[in-house]
C-alpha positions as CSV (number, residue, x, y, z in Angstrom):
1,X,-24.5,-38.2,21.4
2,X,-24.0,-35.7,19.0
3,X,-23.7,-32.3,20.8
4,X,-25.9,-28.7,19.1
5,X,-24.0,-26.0,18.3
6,X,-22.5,-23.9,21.2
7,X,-22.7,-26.6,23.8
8,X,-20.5,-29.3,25.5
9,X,-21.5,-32.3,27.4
10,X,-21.9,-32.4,31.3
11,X,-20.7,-35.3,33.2
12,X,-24.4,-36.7,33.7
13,X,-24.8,-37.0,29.7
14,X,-26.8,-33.6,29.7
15,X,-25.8,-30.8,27.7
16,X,-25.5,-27.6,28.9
17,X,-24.5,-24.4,26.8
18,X,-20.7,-22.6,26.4
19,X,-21.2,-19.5,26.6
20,X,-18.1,-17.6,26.4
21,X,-16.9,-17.4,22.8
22,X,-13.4,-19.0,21.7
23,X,-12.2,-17.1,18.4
24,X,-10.3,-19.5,15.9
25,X,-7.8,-18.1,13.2
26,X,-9.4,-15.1,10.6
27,X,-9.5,-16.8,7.2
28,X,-9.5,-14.5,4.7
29,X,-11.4,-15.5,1.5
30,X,-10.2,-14.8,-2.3
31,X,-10.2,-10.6,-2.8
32,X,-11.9,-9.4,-6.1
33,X,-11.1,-5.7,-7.6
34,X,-13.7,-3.9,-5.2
35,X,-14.4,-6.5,-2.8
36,X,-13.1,-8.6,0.1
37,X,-14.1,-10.6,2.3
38,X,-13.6,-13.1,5.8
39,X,-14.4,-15.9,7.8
40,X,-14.0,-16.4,11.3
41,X,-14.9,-19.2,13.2
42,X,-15.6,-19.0,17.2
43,X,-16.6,-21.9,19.4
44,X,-19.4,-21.9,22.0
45,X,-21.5,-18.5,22.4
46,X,-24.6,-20.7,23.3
47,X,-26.9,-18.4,23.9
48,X,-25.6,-16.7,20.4
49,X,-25.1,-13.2,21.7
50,X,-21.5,-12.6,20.2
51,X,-21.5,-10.1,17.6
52,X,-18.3,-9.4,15.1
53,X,-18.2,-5.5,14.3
54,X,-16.0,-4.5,11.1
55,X,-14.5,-1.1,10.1
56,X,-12.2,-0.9,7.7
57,X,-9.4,1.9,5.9
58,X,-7.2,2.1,3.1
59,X,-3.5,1.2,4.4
60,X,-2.7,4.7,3.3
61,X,-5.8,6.9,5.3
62,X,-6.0,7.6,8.8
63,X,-9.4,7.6,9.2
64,X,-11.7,4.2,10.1
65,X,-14.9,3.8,7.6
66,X,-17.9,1.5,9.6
67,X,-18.3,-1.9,8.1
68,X,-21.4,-3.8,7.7
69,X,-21.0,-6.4,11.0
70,X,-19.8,-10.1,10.2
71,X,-22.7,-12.0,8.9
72,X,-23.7,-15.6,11.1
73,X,-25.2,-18.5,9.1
74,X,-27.7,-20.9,10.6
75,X,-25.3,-24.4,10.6
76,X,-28.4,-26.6,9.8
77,X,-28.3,-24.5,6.7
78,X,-24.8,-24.6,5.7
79,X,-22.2,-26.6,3.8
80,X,-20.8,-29.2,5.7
81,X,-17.2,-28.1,4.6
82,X,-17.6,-24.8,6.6
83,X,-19.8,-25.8,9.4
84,X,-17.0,-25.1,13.4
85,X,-17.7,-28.3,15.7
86,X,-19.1,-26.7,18.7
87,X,-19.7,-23.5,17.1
88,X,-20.2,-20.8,14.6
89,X,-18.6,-19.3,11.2
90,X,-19.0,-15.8,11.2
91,X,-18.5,-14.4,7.4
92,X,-18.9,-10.9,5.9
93,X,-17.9,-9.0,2.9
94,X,-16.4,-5.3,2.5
95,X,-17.4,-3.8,-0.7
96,X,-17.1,-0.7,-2.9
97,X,-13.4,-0.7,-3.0
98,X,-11.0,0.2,-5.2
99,X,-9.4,-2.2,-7.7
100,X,-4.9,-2.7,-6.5
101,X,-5.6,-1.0,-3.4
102,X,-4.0,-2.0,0.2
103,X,-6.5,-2.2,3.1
104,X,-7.0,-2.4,7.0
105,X,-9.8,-4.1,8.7
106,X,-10.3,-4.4,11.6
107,X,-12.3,-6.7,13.3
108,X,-14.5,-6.4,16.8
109,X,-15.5,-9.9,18.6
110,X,-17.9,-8.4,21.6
111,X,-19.5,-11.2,24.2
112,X,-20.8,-10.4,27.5
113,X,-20.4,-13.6,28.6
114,X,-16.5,-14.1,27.5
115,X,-14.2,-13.7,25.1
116,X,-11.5,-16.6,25.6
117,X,-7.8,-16.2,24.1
118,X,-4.7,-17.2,25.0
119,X,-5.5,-18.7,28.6
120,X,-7.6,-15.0,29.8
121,X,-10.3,-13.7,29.4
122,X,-12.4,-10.5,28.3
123,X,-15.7,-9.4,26.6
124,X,-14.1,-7.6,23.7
125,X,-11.3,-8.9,21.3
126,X,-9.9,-6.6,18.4
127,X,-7.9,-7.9,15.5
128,X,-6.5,-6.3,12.7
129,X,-6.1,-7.9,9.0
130,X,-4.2,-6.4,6.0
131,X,-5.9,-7.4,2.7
132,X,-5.6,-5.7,-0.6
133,X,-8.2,-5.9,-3.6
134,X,-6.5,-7.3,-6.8
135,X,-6.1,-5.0,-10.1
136,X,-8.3,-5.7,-12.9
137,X,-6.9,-7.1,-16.2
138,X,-4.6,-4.2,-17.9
139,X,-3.5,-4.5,-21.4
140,X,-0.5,-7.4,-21.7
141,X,3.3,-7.4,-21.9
142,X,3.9,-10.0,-24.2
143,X,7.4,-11.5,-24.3
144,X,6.6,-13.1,-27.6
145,X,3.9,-11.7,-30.3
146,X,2.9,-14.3,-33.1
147,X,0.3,-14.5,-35.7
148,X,-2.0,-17.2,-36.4
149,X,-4.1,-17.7,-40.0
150,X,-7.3,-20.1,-40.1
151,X,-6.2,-23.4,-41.2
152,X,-5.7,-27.1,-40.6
153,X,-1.9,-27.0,-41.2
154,X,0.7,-27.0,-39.4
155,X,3.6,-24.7,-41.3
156,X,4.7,-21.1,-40.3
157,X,7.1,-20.0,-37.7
158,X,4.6,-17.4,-36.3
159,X,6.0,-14.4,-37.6
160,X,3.3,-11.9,-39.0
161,X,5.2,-13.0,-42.5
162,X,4.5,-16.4,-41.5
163,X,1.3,-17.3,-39.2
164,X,0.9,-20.2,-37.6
165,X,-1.3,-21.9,-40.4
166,X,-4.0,-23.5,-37.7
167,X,-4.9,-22.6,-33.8
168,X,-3.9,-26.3,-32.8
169,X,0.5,-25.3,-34.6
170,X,0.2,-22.3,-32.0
171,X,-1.2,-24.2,-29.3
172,X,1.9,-26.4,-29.6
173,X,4.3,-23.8,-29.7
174,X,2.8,-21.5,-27.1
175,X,4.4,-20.7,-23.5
176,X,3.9,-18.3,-21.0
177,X,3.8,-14.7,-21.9
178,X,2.6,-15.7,-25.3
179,X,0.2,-13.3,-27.2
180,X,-1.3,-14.8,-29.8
181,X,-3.1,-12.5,-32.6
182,X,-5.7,-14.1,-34.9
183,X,-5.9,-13.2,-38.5
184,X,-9.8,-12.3,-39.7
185,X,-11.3,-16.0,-40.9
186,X,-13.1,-18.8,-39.8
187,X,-11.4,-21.0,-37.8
188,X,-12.8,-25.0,-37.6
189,X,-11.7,-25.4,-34.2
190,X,-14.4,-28.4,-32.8
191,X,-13.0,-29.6,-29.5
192,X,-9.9,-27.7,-29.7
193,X,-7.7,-28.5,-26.5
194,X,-5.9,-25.7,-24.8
195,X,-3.2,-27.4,-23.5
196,X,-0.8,-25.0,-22.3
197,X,-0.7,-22.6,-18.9
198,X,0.6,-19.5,-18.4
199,X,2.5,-18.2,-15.1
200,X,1.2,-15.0,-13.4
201,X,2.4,-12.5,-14.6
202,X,2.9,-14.2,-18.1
203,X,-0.7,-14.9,-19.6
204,X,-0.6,-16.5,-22.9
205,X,-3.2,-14.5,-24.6
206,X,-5.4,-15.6,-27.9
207,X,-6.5,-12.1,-29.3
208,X,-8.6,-11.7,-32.1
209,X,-7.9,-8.8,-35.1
210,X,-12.0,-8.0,-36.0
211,X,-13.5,-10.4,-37.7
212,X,-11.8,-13.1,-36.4
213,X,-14.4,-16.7,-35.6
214,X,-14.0,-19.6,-34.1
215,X,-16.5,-22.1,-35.3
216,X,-17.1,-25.7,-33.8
217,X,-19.3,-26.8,-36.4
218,X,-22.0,-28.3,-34.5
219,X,-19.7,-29.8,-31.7
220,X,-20.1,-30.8,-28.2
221,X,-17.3,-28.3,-27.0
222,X,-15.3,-25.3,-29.4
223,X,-12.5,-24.8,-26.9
224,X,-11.3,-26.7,-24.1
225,X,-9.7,-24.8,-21.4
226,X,-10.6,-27.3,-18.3
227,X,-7.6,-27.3,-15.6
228,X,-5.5,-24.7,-17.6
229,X,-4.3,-21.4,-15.8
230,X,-3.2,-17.8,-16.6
231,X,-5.0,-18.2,-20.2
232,X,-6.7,-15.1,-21.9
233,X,-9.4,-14.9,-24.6
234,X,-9.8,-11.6,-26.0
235,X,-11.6,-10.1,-29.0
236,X,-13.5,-13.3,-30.7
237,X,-16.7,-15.1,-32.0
238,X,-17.3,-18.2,-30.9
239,X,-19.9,-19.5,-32.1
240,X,-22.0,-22.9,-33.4
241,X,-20.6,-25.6,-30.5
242,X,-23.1,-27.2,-27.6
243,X,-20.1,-25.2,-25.0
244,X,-17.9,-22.4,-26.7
245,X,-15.7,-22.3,-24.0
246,X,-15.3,-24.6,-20.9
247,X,-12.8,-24.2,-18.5
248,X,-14.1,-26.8,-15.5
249,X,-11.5,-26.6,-12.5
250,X,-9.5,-23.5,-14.3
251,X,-8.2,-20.7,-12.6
252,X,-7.1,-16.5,-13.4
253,X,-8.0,-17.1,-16.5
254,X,-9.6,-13.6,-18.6
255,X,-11.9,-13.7,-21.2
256,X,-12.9,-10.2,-21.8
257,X,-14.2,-8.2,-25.3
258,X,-15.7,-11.5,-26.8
259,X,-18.7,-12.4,-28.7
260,X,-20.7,-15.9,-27.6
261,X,-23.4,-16.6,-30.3
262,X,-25.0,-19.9,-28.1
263,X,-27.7,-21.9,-28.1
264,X,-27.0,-24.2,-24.9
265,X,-23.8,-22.7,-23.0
266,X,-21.5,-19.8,-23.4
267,X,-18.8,-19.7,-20.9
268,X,-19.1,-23.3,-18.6
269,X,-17.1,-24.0,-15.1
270,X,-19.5,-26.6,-13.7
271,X,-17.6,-28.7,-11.3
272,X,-14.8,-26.6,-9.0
273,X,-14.9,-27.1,-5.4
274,X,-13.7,-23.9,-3.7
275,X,-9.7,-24.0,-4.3
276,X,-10.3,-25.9,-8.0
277,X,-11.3,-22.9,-9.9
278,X,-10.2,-19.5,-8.7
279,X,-9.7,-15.9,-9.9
280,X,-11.3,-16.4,-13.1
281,X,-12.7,-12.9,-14.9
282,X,-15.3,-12.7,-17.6
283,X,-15.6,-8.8,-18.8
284,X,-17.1,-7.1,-21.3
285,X,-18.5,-9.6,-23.6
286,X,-21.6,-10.1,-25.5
287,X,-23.4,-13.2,-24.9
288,X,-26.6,-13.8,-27.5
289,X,-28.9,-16.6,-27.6
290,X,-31.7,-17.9,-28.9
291,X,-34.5,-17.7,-26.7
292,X,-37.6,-15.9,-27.1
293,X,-39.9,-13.6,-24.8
294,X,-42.0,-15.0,-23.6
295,X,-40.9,-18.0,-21.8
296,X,-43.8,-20.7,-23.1
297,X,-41.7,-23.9,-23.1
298,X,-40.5,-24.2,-19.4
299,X,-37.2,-24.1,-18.1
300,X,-34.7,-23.7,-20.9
301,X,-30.9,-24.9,-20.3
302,X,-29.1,-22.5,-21.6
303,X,-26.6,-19.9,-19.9
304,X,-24.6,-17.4,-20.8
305,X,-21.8,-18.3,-17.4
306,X,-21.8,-21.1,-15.6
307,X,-19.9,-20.4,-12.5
308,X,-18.3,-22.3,-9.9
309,X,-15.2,-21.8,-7.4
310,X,-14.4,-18.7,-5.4
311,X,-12.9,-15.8,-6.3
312,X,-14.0,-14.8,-10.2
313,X,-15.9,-11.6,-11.4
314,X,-18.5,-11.5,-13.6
315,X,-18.7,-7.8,-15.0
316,X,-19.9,-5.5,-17.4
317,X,-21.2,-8.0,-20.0
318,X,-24.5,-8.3,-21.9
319,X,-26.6,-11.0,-22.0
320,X,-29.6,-11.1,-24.3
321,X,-32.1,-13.8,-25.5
322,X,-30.6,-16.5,-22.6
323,X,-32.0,-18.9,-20.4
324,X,-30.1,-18.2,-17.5
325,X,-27.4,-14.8,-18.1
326,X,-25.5,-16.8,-15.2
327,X,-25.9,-19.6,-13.8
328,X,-24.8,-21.5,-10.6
329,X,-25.8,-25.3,-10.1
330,X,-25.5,-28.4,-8.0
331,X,-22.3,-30.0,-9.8
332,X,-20.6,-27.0,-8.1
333,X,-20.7,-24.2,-5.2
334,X,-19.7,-21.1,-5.6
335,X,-18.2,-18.2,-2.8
336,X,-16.1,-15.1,-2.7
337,X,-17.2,-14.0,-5.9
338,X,-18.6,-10.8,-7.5
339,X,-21.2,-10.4,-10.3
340,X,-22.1,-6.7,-11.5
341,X,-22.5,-4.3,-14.1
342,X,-24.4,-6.4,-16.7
343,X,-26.9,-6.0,-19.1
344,X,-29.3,-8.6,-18.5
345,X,-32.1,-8.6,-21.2
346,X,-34.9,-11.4,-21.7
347,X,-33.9,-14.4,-19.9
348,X,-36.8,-17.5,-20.1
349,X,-35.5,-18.3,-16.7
350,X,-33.1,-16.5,-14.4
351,X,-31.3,-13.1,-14.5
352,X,-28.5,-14.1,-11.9
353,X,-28.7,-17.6,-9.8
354,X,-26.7,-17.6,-6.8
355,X,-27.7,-21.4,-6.3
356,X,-25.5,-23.8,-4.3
357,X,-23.1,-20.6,-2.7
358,X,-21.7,-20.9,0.6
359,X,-20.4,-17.7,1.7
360,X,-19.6,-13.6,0.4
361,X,-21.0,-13.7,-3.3
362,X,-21.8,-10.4,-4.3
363,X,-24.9,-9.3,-6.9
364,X,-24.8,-5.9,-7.4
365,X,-25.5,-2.9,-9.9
366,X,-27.0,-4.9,-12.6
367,X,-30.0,-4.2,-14.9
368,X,-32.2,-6.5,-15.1
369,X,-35.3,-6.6,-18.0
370,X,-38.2,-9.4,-18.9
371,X,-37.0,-12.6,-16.7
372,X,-39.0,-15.2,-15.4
373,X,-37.1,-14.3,-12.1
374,X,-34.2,-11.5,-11.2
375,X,-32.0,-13.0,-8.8
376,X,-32.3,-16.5,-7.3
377,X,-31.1,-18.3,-4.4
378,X,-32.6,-21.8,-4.6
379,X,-30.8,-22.4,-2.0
380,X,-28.2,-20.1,-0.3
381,X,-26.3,-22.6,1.9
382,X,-25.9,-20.3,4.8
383,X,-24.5,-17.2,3.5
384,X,-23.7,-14.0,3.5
385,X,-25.0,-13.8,0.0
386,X,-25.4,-10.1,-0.8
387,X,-27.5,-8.7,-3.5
388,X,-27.6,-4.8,-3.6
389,X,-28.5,-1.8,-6.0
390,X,-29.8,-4.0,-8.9
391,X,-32.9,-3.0,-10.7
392,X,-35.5,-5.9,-11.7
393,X,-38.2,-4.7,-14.5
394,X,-40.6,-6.9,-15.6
395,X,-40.7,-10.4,-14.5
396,X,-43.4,-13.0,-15.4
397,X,-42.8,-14.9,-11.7
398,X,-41.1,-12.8,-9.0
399,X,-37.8,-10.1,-8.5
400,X,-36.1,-12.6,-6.2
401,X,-37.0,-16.4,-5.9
402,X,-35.9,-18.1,-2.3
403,X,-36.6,-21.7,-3.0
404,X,-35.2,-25.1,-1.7
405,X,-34.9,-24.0,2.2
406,X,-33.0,-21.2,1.7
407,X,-31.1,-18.9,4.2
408,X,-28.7,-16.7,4.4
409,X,-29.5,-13.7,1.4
410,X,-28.9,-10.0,1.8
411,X,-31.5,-7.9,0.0
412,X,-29.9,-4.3,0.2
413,X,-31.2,-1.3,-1.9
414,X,-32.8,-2.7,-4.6
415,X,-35.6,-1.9,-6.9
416,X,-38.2,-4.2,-8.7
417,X,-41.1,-3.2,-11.3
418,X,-43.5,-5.6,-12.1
419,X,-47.0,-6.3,-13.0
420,X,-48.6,-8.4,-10.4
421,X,-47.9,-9.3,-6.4
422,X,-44.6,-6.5,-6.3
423,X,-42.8,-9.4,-3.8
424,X,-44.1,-12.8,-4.3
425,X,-42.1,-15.6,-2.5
426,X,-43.4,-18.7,-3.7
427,X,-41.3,-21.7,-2.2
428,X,-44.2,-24.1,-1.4
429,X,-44.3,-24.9,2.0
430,X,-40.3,-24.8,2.5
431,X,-38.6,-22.9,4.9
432,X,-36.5,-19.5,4.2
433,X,-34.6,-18.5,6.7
434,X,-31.8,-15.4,7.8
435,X,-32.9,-13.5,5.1
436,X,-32.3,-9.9,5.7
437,X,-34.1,-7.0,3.5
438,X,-33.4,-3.1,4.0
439,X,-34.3,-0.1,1.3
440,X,-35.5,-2.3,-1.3
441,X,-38.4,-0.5,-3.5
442,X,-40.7,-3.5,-4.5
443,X,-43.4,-1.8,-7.3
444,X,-46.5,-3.8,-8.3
445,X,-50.5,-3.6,-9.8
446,X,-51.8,-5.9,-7.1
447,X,-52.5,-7.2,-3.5
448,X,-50.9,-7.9,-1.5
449,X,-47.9,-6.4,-1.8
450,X,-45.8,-9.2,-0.1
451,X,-46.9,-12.6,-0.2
452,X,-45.2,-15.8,1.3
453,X,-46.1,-19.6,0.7
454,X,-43.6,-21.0,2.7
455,X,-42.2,-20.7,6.2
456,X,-40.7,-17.4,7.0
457,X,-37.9,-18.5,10.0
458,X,-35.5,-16.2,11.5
459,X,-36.0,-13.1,8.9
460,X,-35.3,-9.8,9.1
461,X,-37.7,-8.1,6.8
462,X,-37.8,-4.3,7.1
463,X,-37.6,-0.2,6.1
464,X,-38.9,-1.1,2.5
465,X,-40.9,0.4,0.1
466,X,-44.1,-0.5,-1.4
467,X,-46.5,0.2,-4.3
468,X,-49.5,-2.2,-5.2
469,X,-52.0,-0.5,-6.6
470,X,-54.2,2.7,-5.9
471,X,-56.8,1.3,-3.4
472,X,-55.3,-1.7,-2.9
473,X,-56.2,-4.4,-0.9
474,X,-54.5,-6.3,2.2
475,X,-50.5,-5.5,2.3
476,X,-49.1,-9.1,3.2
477,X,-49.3,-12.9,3.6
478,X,-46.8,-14.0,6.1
479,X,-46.7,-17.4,7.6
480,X,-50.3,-18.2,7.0
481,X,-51.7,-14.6,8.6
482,X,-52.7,-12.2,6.9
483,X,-52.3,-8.3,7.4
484,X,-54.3,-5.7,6.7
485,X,-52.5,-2.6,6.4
486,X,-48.7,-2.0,7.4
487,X,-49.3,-0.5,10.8
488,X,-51.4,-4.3,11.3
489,X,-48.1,-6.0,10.2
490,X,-45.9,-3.3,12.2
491,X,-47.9,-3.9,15.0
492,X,-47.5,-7.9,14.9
493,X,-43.7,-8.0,15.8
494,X,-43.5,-10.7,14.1
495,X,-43.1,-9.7,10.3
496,X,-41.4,-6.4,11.4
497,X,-39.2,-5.4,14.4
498,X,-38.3,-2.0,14.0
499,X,-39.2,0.3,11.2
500,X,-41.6,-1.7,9.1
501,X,-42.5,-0.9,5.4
502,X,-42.9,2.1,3.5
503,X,-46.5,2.8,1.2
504,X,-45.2,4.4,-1.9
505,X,-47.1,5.6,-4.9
506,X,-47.1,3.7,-8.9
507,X,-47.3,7.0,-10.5
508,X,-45.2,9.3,-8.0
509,X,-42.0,7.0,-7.5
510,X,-40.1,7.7,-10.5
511,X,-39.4,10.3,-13.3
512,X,-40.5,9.5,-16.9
513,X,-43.7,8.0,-16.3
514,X,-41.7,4.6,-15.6
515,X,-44.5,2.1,-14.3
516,X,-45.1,-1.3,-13.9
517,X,-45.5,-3.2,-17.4
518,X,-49.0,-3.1,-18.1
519,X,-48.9,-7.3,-18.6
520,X,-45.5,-9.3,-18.4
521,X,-45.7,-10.9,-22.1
522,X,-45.0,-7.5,-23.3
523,X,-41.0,-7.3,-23.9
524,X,-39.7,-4.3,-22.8
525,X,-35.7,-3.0,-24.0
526,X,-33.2,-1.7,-21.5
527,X,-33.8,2.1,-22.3
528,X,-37.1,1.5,-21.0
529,X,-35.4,0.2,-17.6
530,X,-34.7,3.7,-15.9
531,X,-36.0,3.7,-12.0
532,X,-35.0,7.4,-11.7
533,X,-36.9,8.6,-8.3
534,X,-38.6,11.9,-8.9
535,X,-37.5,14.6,-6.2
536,X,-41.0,14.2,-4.2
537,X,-41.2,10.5,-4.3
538,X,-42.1,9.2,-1.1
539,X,-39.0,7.1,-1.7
540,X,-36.4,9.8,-0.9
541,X,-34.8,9.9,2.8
542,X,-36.7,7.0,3.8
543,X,-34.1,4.4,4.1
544,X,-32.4,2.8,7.1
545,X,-28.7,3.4,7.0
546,X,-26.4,0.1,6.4
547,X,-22.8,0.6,6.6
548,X,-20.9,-0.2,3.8
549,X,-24.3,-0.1,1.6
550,X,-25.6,2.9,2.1
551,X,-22.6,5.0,1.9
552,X,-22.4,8.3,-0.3
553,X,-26.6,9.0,0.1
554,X,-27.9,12.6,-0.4
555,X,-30.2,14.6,1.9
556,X,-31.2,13.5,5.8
557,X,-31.3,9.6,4.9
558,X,-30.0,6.8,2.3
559,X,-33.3,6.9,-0.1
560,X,-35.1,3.3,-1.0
561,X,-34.1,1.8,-4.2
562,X,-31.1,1.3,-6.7
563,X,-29.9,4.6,-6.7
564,X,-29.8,7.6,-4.6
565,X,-31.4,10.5,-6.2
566,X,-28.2,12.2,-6.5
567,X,-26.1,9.6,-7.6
568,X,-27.7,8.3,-11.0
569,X,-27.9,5.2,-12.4
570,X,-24.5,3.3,-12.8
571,X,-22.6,2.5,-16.2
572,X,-24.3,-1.2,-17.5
573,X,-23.1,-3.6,-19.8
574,X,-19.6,-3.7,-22.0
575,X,-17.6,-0.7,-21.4
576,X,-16.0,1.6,-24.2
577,X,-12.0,0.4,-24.7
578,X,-9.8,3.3,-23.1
C-alpha cells in the first residue's frame, strides 16, 4: 500500500494521519547577488497546519526584518527528486538583498499538534542559518594577459607583439587566470571547442577590443563551452551559427557585455540536472533576432537563453526581435535562479518561461513589450516560483500563461496592459493549482476582467486591481461560474477569501495617457512601456502588505502594481560600464 502524504499505517491496514511535524535538516539552495533561498523538509503534519515563518538580518544589524513565510508545494505536483516520504518540502526565497553581503535567517516551524526533535516535543521550533549572497562579476585580475589576432594559424607567443595567430593557438595554451584580448577582425571559429577550465578565483577570460567577431559561418554551434567551468566571455559578436554559445552542464561561467546576432539560439544550457550547471551569469548583453511583430507563423524556436540548473542570473540584458528572450524546457529543470532587469521587446512567443522549475526561481523587475505571452509557467512543478514587479504591455494572448497543470506560482506586484480580457488564463480544462496573486494591476478593453478555462484548485487569488472597460460587463469566469460584479465574486468565498479585487479606471491609472494598445498587432517600443500611477489613481494605498515584497512603499499602504508611486520605475536593460 502506498501511504498519502502525512500519514502512517495502523496495524489493521488503515491509515490514519501524523500529525505532529518531524523537521529534517535545512537545505540551503545556491545564493544569487540579491537572493537566497531554503528547503526544509518535515514529515507528517496530516492535517497540514504547520506553518514555517522567516525573518531575516544582515550578520552585521541588530534588528530582524519579516520574511515572506516558507512556501508548501502540493507533492502530486512536484518533482519526484524533491518530493519527503511521509511528508512535506517547505521552500521559500529571501530577496532584495545586497550583492557579497553576510546574512541571518531565521526560521519559525509552528504546529499545534507537535513539533518533534530530538526525542521531545513542542509546538514551536526556531533555527537559525547563516547564508551570504555572492558578489557579482568585478573586473579580473589576470595572472597572464595575451593577445589573440583572427587567423587559422598557429604561430605567436601571445605577446601584444605577437598574438596568438587563431582562437583555437590560445585555446591550447590557456590556463587559469588567463585573460585573453581579441584583436578587431573576423574570426571563423565554426564549432570551436573551449577546452580549458578555470579555477575560482582564476577565470580564463576571452575579451573582445570593439570590433572584435566571431563568425561560425553557417554552423551548427560557434563556441562550445559544454562541461567547462570558471570561463568568461566578454565584449564580442557572435554571430551566423544555429547556437553561438552552448555551455550544456557548465558552471560560474560569465558572459557579460556581448552581442548575439541569432536566428535559432543565443546563449543554450539545455540539459543540467540541478548540481550539473550552476552559478552561471549572463549580464548585460544584447541579444537580436530575427523575428517579426506580429507573430503569424506559430511558435517560433528561437531564444535568446536557454536555461537549466540552479543557481545562475539572468540580468540586465536586452532582447529584441526573439522567440522566446529566455527559455526553460523539458530537456532540463531549472531552480534557485534569478532573472531581472531585462529589456524584453517583441517576442513571437514568450517574454520569460519558467517551464519545468522546481523550487525559488525569481522573475522580477523586467519590462516587458509586444509578446504573445509575459511570463509563463507551463508547468511550475510545485514551486515557490516568484514573479514580482514586472510590467507586461501589449500581449496578443495573456500577461501570464499557467498551462500543463500548473502549481505553485507567485504573482506579486505586477502590472499588465493589454487590449482584450486584462487576465485571461486559458489552460483548457487542466488544473492550476497554489497559485497565489497579491497587488497585481491587470489593465484591459474588455469583459470580463478575469477569465479561467481550466480548473482553478487550491488558489489564492486576491487584493488586485482591475480595469476592463468603462461600462463593462461581468468581472470573472471562474470554474465554470460566472460573477457579476466583484462584491458577487467577494461574496462567493470561493474565488476570494479576504480582500477581493480592486475596480480601477483605463484612463485614471497612470500618468501620460499610457492605455491599453488600441489592437495588439500594433508594435509598440519600450519608451512607450511607462506604467507610472498618477497620484489619484485608485491604485495607490490599495495593496495588501507582503513581507519581503512590499517593503519600502509610500503612504498608508504598498500601492498595486510594478512600482510604488514614490519609488519610480527601475533601471532596464544593459547598464552603462562604471
Amino acid at each position: 500500500m502506498q501511504l498519502s502524504v502525512g500519514y502512517a499505517q495502523q496495524a489493521d491496514g488503515a491509515s490514519a494521519p501524523v500529525l505532529a511535524s518531524k523537521p529534517g535538516e535545512i537545505l540551503l539552495e545556491p545564493s544569487t547577488y540579491r537572493s537566497i533561498a531554503v528547503r526544509w523538509p518535515v514529515v507528517g503534519d496530516g492535517n497540514q497546519t504547520a506553518r514555517i515563518t522567516v525573518s531575516y538580518r544582515e550578520a552585521a544589524v541588530d534588528e530582524w526584518t519579516e520574511g515572506y513565510p516558507l512556501f508548501r508545494p502540493m507533492p502530486e505536483r512536484m518533482s519526484a527528486d524533491n518530493l519527503v516520504p511521509g511528508g512535506w518540502l517547505f521552500a521559500g526565497s529571501v530577496v532584495d538583498l545586497k550583492p557579497a553581503s553576510d546574512y541571518l535567517v531565521r526560521l519559525t516551524l509552528t504546529d499545534d499538534d507537535g513539533v518533534t526533535i530530538d526525542g521531545g516535543s513542542s509546538t514551536e521550533l526556531v533555527r537559525e542559518i547563516q547564508v551570504a549572497t555572492r558578489a557579482e562579476p568585478g573586473e579580473v585580475r589576470a595572472s597572464r594577459t595575451l593577445y589573440v589576432m583572427p587567423g587559422d594559424e598557429t604561430g605567436g607567443d601571445g605577446s601584444s607583439e605577437r598574438p596568438f595567430q587563431s582562437l583555437q593557438s590560445a585555446e591550447a595554451n590557456a590556463r587559469p587566470g588567463d585573460l585573453f584580448i581579441l584583436k578587431p577582425g573576423l574570426y571563423s571559429v565554426a564549432g570551436h571547442r573551449i577546452t580549458q577550465s578555470g579555477e575560482a578565483g582564476k577565470p580564463i577570460v576571452y575579451r573582445g577590443e570593439e570590433g572584435a567577431i566571431l563568425d561560425g559561418a553557417g554552423a551548427e554551434v560557434l563556441l562550445n563551452a559544454n562541461g567547462t567551468a570558471h570561463r568568461w566571455f566578454e565584449g564580442l559578436v557572435f554571430q551566423n551559427a544555429d547556437r553561438l554559445l552552448s555551455v550544456d552542464q557548465a558552471s560560474h561561467l560569465v558572459v557579460r557585455r556581448n552581442r548575439f546576432n541569432f536566428t535559432q539560439y543565443g546563449v543554450t544550457s539545455r540539459w543540467a540536472t540541478y548540481g550539473e550547471s550552476q552559478y552561471n551569469a549572463v549580464l548585460d548583453n544584447v541579444f537580436q533576432g530575427v523575428t517579426t511583430w506580429p507573430r503569424s507563423r506559430g511558435i517560433e524556436e528561437t531564444y535568446g537563453v536557454e536555461l537549466t540548473g540552479s543557481g545562475h542570473v539572468v540580468a540586465h540584458n536586452l532582447f529584441r526581435n526573439v522567440g522566446d528572450a529566455v527559455h526553460n524546457g523539458d530537456r532540463g529543470r531549472l531552480s534557485a535562479s534569478d532573472i531581472y532587469g531585462n529589456e524584453i521587446i517583441t517576442c513571437t512567443d514568450d517574454g520569460v518561461e519558467t517551464d519545468y522549475s522546481d523550487t525559488n526561481v525569481r522573475v522580477f523587475r523586467n519590462r516587458i513589450t509586444n509578446c504573445f505571452a509575459g511570463i509563463t509557467g507551463q508547468p511550475v512543478h510545485g514551486g515557490p516560483v516568484y514573479i514580482y514587479r514586472n510590467v507586461i504591455y501589449n500581449t496578443q494572448y495573456a500577461p501570464f500563461k499557467l498551462h500543463n497543470h500548473t502549481s505553485g506560482m507567485l504573482l506579486f506586484h505586477n502590472t499588465s496592459v493589454r487590449a482584450g480580457i486584462p487576465f485571461n488564463i486559458q489552460p483548457g480544462r487542466e488544473t492550476v493549482s497554489n497559485v497565489v496573486t497579491r497587488n497585481n494591476i491587470f489593465v484591459g478593453t474588455k469583459s470580463p476582467a478575469l477569465r479561467s478555462t481550466g480548473r482553478m484548485i487550491e488558489n489564492d487569488f486576491d487584493s488586485d486591481g482591475y480595469a476592463w472597460g468603462i461600462g463593462a460587463g461581468d468581472f470573472a469566469v471562474w470554474n465554470d461560474t460566472r460573477y457579476r460584479s466583484l462584491e458577487d465574486a467577494k461574496a462567493s468565498k470561493r474565488l476570494y477569501r479576504t480582500k477581493g479585487a480592486f475596480s480601477l479606471y483605463n484612463h485614471r491609472t497612470f500618468v501620460d495617457g499610457f492605455l491599453p494598445p488600441a489592437k495588439y498587432q500594433n508594435e509598440y517600443d519600450a519608451a512607450d512601456n511607462l506604467p507610472r500611477l498618477r497620484p489619484d489613481s485608485q491604485a495607490v494605498d490599495k495593496g495588501e502588505f507582503v513581507p519581503n515584497f512590499s517593503d519600502g512603499f509610500s503612504g498608508k499602504a504598498p500601492d498595486l502594481g510594478c512600482c510604488d508611486l514614490a519609488q519610480g520605475l527601475p533601471e532596464y536593460g544593459p547598464r552603462p560600464r562604471n
